[in-house]
N, CA and C of each residue as an Amber inpcrd file, in Angstrom:
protein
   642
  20.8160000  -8.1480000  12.8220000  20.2460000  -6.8480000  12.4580000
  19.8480000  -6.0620000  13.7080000  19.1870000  -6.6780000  14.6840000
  18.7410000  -6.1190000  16.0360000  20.2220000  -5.0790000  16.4390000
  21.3530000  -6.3160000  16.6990000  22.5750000  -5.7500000  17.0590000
  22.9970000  -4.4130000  16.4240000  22.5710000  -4.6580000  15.3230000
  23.2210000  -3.3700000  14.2450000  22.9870000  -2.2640000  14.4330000
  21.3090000  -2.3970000  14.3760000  20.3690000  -1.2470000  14.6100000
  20.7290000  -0.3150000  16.2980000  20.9050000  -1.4310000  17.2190000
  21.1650000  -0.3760000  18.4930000  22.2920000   0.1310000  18.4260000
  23.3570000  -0.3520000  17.8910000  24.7320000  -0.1940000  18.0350000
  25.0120000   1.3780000  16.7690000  24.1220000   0.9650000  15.9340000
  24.3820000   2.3850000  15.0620000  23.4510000   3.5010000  15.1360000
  21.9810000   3.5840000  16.3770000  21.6630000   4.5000000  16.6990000
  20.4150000   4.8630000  15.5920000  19.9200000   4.0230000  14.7610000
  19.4520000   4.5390000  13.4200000  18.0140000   2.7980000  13.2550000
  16.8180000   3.5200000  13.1880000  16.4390000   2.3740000  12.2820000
  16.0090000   2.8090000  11.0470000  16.2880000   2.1180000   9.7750000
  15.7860000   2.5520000   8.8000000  14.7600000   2.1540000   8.2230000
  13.6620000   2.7950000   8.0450000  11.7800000   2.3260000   7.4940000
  11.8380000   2.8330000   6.6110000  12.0370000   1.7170000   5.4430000
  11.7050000   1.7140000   3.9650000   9.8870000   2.1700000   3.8840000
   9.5710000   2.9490000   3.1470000   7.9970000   3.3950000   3.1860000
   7.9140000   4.2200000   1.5690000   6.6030000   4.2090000   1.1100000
   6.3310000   4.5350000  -0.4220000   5.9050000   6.0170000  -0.4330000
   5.2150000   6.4220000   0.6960000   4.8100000   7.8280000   0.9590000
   3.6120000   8.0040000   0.1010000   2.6780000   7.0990000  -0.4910000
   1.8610000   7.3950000  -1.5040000   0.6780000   6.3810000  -1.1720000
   0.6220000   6.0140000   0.3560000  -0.7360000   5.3000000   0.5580000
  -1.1490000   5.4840000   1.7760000  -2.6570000   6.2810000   1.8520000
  -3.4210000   6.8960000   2.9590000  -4.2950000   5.4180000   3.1090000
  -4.4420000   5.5070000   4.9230000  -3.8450000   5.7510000   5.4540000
  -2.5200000   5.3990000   6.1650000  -1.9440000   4.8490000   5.2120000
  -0.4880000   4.1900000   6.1170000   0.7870000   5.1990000   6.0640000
   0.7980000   5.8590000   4.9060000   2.0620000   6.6600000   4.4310000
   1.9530000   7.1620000   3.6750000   2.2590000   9.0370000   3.5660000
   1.8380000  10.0650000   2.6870000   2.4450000  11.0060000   2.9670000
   2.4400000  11.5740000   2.2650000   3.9400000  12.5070000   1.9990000
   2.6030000  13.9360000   2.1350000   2.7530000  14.6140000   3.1360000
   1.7340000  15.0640000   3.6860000   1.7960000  16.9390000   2.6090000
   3.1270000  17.0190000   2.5390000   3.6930000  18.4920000   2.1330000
   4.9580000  18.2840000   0.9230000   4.6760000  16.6360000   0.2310000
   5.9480000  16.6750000  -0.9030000   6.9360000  16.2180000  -0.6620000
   7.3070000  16.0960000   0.7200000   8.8140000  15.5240000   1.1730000
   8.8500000  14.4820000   2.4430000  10.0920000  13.9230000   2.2590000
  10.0600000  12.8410000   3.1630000  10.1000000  13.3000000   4.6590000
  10.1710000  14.4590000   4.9610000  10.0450000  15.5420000   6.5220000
   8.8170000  15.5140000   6.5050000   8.2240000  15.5810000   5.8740000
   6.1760000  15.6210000   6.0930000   5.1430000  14.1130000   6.1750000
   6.2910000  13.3300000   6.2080000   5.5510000  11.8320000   6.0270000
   4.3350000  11.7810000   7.5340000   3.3340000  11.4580000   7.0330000
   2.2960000  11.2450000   7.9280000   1.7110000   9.4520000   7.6910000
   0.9500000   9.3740000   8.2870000   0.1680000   8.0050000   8.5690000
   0.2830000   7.1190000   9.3790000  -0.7810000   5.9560000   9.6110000
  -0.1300000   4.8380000  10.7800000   0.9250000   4.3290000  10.8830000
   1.2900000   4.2190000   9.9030000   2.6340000   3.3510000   9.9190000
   4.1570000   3.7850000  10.3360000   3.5700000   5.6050000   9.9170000
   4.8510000   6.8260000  10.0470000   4.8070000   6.6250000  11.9250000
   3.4070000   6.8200000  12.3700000   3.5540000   6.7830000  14.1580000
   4.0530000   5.4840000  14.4420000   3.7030000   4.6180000  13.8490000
   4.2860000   3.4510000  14.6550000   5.5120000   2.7590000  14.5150000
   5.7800000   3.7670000  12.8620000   7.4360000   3.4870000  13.1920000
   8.6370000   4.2330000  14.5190000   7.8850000   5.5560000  14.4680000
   8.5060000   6.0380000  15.5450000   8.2110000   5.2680000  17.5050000
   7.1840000   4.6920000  17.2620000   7.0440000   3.8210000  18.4790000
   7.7950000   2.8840000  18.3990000   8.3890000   1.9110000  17.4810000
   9.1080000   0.8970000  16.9890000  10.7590000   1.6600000  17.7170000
  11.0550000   2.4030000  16.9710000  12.5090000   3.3480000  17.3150000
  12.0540000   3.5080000  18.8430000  11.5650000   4.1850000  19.0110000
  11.3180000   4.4300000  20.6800000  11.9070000   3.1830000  21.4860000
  11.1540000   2.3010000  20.8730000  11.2640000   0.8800000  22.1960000
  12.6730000   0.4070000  21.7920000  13.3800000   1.0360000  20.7050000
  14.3700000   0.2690000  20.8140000  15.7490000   0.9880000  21.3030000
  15.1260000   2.3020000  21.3440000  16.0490000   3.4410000  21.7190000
  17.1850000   3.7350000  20.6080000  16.3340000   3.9500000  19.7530000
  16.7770000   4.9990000  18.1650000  16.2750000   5.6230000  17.6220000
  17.4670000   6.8380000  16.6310000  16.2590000   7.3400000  15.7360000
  15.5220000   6.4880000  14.6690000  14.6910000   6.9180000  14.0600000
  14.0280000   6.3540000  13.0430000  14.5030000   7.2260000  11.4340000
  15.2160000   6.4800000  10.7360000  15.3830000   6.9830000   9.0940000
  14.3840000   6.5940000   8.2470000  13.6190000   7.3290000   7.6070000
  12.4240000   7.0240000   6.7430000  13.3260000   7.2120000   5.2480000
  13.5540000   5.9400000   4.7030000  13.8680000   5.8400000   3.4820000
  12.8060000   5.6100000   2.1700000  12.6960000   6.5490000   0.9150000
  11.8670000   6.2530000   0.1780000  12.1880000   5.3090000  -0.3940000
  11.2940000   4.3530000  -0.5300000  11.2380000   3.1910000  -1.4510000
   9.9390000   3.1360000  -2.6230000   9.3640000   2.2530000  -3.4710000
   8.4640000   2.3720000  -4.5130000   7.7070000   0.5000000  -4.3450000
   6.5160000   0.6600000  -4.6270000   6.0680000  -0.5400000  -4.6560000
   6.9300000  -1.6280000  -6.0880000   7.2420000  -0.9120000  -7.4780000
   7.9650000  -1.8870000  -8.1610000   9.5280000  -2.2440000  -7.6050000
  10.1830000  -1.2560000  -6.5510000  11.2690000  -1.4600000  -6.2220000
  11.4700000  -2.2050000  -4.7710000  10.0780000  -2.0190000  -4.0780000
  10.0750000  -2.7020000  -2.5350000  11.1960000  -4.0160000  -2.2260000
  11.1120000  -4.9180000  -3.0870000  11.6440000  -5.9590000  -2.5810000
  13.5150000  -6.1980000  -3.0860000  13.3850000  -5.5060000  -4.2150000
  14.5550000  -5.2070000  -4.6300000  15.3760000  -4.2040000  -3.2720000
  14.8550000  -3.2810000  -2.9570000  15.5400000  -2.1980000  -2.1020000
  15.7960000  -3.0400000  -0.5860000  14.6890000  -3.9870000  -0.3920000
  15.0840000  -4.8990000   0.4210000  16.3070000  -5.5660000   0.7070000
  16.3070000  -6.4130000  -0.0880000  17.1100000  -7.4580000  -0.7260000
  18.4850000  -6.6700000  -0.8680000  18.4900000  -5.5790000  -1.1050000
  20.0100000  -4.7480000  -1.2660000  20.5590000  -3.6780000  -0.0650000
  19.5850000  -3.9560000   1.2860000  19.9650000  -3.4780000   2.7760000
  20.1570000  -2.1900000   2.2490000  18.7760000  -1.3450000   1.8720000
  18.8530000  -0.2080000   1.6160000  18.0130000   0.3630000   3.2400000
  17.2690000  -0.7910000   3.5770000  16.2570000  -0.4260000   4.7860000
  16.2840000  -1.7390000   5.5660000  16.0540000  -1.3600000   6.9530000
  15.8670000  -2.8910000   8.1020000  14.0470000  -2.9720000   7.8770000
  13.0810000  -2.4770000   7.6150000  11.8330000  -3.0610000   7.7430000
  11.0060000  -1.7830000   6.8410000  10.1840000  -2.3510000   6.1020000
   9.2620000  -2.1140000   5.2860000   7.9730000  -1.4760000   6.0860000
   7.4140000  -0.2610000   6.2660000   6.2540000  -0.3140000   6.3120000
   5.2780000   0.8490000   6.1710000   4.4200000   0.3190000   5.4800000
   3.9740000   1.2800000   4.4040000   2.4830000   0.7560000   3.7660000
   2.0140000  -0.2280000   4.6810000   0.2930000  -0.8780000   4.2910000
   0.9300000  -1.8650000   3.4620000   1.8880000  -2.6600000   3.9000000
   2.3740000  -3.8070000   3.1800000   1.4340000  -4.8880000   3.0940000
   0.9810000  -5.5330000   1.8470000   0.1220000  -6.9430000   1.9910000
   1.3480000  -8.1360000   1.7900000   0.9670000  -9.1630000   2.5350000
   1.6610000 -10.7170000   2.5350000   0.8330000 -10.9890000   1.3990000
   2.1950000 -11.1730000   0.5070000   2.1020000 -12.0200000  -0.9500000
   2.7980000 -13.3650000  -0.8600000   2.5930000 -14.1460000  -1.0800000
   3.2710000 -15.6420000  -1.4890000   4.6120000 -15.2590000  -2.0500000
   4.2190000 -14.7200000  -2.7700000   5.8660000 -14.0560000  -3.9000000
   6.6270000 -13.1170000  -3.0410000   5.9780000 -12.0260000  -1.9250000
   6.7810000 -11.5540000  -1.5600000   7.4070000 -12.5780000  -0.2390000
   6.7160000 -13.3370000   0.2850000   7.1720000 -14.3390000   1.5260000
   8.1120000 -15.3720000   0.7550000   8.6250000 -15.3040000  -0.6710000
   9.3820000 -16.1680000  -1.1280000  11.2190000 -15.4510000  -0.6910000
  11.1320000 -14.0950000  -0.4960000  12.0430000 -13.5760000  -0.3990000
  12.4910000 -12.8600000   0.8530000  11.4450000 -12.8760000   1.8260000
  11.6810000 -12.2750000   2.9760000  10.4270000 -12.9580000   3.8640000
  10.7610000 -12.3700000   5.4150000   9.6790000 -12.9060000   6.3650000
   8.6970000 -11.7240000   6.1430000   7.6560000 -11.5840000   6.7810000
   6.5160000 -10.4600000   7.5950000   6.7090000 -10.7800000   8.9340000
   5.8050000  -9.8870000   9.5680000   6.0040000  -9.8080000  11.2330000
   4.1510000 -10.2920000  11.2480000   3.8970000 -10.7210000  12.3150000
   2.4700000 -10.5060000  12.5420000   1.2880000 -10.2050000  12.1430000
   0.5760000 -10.3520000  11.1770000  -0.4530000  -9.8060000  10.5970000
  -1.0880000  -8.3660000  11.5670000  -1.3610000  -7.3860000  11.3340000
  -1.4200000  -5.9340000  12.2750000  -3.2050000  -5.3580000  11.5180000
  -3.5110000  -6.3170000  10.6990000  -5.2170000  -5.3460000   9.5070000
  -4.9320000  -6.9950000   8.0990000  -6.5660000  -6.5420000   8.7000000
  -7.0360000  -7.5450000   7.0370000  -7.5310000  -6.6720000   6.5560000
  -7.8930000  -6.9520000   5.2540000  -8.8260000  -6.0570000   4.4140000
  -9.2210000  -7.0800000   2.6940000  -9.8240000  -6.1890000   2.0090000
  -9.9440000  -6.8670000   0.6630000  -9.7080000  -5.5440000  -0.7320000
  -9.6850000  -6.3000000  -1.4730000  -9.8300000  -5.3230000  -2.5330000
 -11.1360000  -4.5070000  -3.0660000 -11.5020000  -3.0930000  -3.4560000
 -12.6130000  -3.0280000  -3.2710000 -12.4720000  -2.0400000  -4.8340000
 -13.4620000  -1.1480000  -5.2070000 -13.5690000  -0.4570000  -6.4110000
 -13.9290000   1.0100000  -5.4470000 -13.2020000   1.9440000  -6.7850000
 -13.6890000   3.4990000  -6.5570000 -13.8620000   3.8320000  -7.8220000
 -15.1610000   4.5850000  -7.5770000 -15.0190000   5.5030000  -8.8740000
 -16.3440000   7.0000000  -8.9720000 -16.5150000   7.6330000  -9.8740000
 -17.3050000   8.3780000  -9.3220000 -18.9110000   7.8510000  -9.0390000
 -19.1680000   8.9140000  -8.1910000 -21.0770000   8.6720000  -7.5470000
 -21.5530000   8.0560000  -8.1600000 -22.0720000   8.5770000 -10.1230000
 -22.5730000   8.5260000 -10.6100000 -22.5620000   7.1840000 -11.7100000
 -21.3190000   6.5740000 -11.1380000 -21.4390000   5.5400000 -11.7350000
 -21.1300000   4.2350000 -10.5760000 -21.1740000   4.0230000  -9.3260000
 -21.8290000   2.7270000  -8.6150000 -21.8250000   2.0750000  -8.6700000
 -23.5460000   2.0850000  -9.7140000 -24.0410000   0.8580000  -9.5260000
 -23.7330000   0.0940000 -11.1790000 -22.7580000   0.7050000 -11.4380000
 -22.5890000   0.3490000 -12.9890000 -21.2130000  -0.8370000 -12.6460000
 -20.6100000  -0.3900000 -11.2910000 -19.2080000  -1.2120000 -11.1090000
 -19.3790000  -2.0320000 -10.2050000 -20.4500000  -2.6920000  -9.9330000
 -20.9080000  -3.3970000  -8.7950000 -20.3070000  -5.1810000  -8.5570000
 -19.6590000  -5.2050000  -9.5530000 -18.7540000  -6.7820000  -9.7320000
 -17.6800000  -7.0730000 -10.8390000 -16.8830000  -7.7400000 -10.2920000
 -15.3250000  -7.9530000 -11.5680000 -15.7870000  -8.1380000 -12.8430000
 -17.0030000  -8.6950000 -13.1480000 -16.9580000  -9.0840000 -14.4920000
 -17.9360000  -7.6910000 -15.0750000 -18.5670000  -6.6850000 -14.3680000
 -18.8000000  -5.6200000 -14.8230000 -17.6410000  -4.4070000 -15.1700000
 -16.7200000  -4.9290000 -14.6840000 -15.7370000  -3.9000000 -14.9990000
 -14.7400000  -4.2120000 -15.9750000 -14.7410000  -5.6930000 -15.9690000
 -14.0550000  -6.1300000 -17.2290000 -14.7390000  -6.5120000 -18.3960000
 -14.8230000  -4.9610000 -18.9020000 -15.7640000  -4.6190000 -20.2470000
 -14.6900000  -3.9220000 -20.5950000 -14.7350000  -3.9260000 -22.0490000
 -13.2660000  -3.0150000 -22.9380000 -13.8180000  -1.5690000 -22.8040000
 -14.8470000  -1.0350000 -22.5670000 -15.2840000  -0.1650000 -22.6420000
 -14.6090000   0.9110000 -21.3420000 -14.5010000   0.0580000 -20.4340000
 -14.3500000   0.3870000 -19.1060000 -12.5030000   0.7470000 -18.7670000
 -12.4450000   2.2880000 -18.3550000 -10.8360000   2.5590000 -18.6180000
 -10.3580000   1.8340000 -16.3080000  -9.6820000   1.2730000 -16.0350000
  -9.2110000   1.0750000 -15.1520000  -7.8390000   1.5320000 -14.8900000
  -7.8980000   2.4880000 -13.8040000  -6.3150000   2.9660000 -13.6100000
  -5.9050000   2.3860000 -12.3960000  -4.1620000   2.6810000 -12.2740000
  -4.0010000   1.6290000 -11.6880000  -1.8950000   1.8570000 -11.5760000
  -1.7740000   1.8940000  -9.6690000  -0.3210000   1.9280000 -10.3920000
   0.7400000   1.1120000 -10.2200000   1.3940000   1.0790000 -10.7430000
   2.3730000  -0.4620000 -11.1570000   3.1270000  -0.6230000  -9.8060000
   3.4110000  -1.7470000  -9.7810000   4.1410000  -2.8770000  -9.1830000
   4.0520000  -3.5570000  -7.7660000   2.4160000  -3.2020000  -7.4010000
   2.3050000  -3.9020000  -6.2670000   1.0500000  -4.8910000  -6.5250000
   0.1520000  -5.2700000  -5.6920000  -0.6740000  -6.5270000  -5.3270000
  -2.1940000  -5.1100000  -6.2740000  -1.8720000  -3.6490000  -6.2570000
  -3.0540000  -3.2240000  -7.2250000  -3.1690000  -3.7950000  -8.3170000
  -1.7490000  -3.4230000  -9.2390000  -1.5410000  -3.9310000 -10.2930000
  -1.4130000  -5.5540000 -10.7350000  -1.3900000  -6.1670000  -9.9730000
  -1.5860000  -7.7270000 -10.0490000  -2.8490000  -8.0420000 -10.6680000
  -3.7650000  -7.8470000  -9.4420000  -5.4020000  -8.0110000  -9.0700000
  -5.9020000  -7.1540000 -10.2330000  -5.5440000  -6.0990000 -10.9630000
  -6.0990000  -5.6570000 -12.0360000  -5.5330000  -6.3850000 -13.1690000
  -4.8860000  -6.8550000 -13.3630000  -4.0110000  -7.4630000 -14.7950000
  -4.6660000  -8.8930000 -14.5800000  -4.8390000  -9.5660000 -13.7550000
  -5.5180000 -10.7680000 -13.4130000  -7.2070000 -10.8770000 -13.4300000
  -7.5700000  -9.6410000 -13.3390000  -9.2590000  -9.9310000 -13.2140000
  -9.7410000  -8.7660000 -14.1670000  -9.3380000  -7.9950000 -15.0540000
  -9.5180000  -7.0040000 -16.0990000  -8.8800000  -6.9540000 -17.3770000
  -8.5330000  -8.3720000 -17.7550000  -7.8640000  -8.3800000 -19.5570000
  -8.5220000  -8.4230000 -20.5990000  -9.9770000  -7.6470000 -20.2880000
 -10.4800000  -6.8650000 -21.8390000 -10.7280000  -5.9960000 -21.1630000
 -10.3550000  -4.8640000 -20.4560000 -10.7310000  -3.4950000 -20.3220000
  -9.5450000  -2.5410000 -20.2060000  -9.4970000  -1.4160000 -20.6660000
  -8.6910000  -0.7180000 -20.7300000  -7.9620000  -0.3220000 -19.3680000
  -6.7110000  -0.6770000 -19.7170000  -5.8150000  -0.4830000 -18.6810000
  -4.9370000   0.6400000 -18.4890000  -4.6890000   1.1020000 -17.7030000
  -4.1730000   2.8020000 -17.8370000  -2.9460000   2.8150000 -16.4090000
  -1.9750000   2.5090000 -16.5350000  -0.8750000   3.2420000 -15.7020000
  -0.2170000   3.8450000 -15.7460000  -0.3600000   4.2290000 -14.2920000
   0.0360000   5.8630000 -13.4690000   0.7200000   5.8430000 -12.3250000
   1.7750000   6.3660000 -12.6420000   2.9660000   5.9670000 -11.7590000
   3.0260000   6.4560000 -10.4480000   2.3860000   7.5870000 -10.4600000
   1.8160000   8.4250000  -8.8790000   0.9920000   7.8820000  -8.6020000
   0.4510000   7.2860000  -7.5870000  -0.9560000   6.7330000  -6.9280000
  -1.5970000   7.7450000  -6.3050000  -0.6810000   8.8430000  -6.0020000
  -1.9450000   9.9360000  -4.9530000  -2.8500000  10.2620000  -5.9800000
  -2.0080000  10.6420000  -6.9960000  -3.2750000  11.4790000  -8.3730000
  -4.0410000  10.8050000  -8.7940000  -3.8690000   9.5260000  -9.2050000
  -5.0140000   8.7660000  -8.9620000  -6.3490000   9.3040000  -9.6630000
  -6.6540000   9.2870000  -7.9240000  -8.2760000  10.2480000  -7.4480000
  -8.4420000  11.0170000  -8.2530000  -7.6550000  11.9040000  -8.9640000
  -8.4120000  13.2190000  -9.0320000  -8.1540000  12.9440000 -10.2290000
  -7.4130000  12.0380000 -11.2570000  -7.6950000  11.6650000 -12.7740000
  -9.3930000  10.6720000 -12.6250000  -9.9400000  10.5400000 -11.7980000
 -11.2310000   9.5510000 -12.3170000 -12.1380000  10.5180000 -11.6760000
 -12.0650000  11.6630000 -10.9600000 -12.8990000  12.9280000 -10.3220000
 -13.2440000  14.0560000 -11.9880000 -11.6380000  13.4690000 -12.8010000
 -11.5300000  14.2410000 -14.0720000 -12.2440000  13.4940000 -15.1710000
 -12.5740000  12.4010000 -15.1090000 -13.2330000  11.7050000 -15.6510000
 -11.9000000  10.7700000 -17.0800000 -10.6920000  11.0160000 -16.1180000
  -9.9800000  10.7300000 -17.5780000  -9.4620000   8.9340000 -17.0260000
  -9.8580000   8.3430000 -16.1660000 -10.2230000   7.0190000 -15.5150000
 -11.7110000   6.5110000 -15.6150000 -12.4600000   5.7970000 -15.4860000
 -13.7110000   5.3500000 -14.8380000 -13.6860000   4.7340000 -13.6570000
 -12.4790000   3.9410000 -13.4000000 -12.6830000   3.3770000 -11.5250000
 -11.2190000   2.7320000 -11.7140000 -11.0750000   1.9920000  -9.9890000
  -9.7360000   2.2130000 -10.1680000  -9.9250000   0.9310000  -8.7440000
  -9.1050000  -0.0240000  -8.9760000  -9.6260000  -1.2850000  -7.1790000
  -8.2350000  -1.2700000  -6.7050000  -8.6030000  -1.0790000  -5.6800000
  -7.6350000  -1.0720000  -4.2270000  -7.7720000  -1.0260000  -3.2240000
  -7.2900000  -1.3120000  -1.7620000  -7.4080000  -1.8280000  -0.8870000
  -8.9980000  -1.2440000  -0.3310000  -9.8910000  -1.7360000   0.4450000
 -10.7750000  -1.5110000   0.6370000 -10.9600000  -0.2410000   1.2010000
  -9.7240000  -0.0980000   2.5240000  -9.4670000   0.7940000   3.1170000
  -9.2600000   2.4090000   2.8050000  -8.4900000   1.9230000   1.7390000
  -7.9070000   3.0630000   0.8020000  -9.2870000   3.9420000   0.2170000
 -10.3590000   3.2680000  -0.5660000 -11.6000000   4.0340000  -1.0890000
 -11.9210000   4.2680000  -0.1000000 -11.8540000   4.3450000   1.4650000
 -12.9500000   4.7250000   2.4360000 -12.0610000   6.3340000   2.5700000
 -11.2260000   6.0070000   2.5460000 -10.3270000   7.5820000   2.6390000
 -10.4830000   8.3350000   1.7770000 -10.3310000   7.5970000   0.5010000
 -10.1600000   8.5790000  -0.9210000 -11.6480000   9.1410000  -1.2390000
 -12.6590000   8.4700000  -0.2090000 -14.1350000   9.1470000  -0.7680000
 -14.1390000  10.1720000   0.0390000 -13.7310000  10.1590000   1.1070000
 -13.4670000  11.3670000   2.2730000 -12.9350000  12.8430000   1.8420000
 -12.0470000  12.1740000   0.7550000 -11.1410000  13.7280000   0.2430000
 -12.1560000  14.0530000  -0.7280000 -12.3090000  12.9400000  -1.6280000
 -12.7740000  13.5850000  -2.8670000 -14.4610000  13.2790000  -2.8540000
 -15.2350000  14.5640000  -2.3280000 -16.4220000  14.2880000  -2.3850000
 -17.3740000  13.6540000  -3.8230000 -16.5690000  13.6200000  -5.0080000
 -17.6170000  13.0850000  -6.3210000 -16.5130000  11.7130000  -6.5680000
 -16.0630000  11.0420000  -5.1620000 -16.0300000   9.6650000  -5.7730000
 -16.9570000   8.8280000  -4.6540000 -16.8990000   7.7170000  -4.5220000
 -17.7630000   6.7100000  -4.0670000 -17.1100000   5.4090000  -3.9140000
 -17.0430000   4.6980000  -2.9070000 -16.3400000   3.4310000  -2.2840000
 -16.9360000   2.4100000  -2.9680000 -17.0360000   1.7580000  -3.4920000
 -18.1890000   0.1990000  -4.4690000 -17.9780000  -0.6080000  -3.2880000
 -18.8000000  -0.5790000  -2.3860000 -19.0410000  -2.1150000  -1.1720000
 -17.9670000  -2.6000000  -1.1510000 -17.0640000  -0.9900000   0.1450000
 -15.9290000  -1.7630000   0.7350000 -16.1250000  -2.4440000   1.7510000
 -17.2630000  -2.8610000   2.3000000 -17.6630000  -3.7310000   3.7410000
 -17.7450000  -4.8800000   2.9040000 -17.2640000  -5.3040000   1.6200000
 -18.0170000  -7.0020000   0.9940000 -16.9030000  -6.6700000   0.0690000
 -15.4490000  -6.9330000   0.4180000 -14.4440000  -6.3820000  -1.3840000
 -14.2850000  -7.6360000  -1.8570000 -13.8560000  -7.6830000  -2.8590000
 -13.6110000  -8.5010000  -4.0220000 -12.3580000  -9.9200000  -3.3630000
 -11.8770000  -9.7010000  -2.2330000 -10.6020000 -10.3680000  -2.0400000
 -10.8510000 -10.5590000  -0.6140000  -9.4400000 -11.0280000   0.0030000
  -8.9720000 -10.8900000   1.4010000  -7.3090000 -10.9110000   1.3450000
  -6.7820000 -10.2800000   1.7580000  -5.6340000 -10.3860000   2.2690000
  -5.1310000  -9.6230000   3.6890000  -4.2790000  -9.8510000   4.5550000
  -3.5400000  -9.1440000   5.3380000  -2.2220000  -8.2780000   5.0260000
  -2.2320000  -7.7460000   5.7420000  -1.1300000  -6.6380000   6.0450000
   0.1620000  -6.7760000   7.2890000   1.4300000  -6.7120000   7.3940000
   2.0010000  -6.7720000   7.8830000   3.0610000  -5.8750000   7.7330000
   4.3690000  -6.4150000   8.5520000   6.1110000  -5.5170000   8.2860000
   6.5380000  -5.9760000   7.1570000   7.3540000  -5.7610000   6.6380000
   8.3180000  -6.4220000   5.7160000   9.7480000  -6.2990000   6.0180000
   9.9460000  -8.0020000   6.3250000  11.2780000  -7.9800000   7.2120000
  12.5230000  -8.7130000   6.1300000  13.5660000  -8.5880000   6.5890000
  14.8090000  -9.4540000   5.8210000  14.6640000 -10.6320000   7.0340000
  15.5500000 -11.8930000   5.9780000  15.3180000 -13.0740000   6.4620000
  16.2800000 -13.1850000   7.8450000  15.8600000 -12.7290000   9.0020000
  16.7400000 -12.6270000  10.5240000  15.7120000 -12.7520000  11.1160000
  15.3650000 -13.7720000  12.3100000  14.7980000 -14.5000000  12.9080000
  14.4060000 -14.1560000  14.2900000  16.0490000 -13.2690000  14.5900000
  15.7230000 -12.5360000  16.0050000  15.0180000 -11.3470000  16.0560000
  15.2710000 -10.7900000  14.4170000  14.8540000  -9.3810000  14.6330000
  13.2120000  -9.6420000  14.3240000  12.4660000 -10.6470000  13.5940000
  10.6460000 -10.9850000  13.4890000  10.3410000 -11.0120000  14.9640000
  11.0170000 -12.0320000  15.5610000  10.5840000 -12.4050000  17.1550000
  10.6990000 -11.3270000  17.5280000  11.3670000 -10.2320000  17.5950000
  11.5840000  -8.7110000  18.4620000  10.0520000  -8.0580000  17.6060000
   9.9990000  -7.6070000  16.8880000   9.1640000  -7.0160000  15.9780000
   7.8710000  -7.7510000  16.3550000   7.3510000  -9.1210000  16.2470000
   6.4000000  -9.5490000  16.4310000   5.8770000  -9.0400000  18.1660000
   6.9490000  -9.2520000  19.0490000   6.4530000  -9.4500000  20.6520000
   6.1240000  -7.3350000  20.9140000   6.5180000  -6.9810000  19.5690000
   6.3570000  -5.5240000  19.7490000   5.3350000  -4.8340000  19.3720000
């Protein structure tokens, strides 16, 4: 893959465009992609002396689009799953974090632990096919479950009150309270989990060792 990539002038970064701060579609289109992951793919291309192709991919399609050399590396606030390391490598762990809760101000101290939120009463949104939707289907099966296939909107369905809270990466509520002044982070310094973050690579050995020493 290394070979490929210099020889055809092109790397291609599979990315979702729908998670601050790693990747966000800043203006609607894949020309406006912003976040860490958008700069450091272009540092990635740099060192290898290529352009960089930002291909959209989707968290239910990530590993599939993989698996079918639609993209050479994933990255986009990827977490190392067991399930996803069944099918491909990661590069280096690059951020830990945990899972944490958002929802508005005014309700806090009402979401202050998993088994307070898994009340039927309680609507949880949530959007399909990554490690969100896992961690909610696994720790919320008596509370109302609500998916939404856009993750940016999100926010502003539980700002509308048509959500009550919504758990994801810890990181993620520290941003999303930033935009949206009437939501509130639930003790993202103490989240519910741990996992890391990495690349998401196809199974080639030279190209992790390149990627890792990078």
């Amino acid at each position: 893959l290394l070979e490929n990539i210099r020889s055809s002038g092109v790397l291609r970064v599979g990315t979702t465009g729908d998670y601050m701060p790693y990747s966000y579609l800043h203006k609607g289109s894949m020309d406006s992609l912003q976040g860490i992951d958008i700069a450091l793919a272009k540092d990635l291309a740099n060192s290898l002396g290529v352009e960089v192709e930002y291909v959209p991919t989707s968290w239910p399609t990530l590993m599939a689009d993989l698996k079918a050399n639609k993209y050479d590396i994933g990255m986009s606030g990827i977490t190392i799953t067991l399930e996803r390391q069944k099918q491909a490598l990661f590069s280096l762990p690059f951020s830990s974090g945990g899972k944490a809760a958002i929802t508005r101000d005014e309700n806090v101290e009402k979401f202050q632990s998993i088994s307070a939120i898994n009340q039927e009463s309680v609507r949880v949104i949530v959007n399909p096919g990554g490690t969100n939707e896992q961690f909610t289907r696994s720790n919320f099966p008596n509370a109302t479950i609500i998916l939404n296939e856009d993750n940016l909107s999100i926010f502003q369905r539980i700002v509308k009150g048509e959500a009550d809270v919504m758990v994801t990466d810890a990181i993620e509520t520290r941003v999303q309270e930033l935009i949206h002044p009437e939501l509130e982070a639930v003790n993202p310094d103490t989240p519910f989990n741990f996992f890391e973050k990495a690349y998401l690579l196809p199974v080639d050995h030279t190209f992790k060792a390149y990627i890792d020493q990078w």
